[in-house]
C-alpha angles and dihedrals in degrees: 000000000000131000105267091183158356129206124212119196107203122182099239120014091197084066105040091041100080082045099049086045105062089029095052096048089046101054086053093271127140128201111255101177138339107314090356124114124179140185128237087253105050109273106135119208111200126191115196128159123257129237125272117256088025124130114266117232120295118198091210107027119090112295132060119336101197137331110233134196137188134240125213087216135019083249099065093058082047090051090053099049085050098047088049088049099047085050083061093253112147105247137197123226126277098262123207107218114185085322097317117122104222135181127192124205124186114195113222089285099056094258101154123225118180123190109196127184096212108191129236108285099012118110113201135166125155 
């Protein structure tokens, strides 16, 4: 069995939605429907709205921590961070984690992605 989705709850739609849609595409993600992103190979990425009077997210709290990708070269995270940056998203700095080039990326509630060029023989999660 593979994974086939995953569902976000944000807070305001109006709000995440300029921030899923320059994220998802970049990662290699189309729209397949309103508020629906999928791979080429199946995975589905869906953004609702949360419920009024509900927690907000918490990084450290139960729950996901972050959702995390890989990159087939160190230029692809830096691609991403630049492409969030250029589309005006605060952005952290490209980290190097035992050899392993990672970028976080939190959307406009906190909820973490990390694309991460790991190289040939290094095993890193984090």
């Amino acid at each position: 069995m593979k994974p086939d989705h995953l569902t976000l709850l944000v807070t305001s739609l109006e709000r995440s939605m300029p921030y899923y849609g320059t994220l998802l595409p970049a990662l290699g993600f189309a729209r397949s429907k309103p508020h629906v992103w999928s791979s080429a190979d199946g995975f589905h990425l869906q953004i609702l709205e949360a419920r009024a009077g509900t927690r907000p997210y918490e990084r450290y709290g139960a729950g996901m921590n972050h959702l995390g990708f890989s990159a087939s070269t160190p230029e692809e995270v830096h691609a991403l961070r630049a492409t969030l940056s250029m589309a005006g998203f605060a952005v952290a700095d490209v980290q190097d984690i035992d050899g392993a080039i990672a970028f976080f990326a939190k959307d406009p509630d906190g909820i973490r992605f990390e694309l991460t060029y790991t190289p040939p023989g290094a095993s890193v999660v984090d």
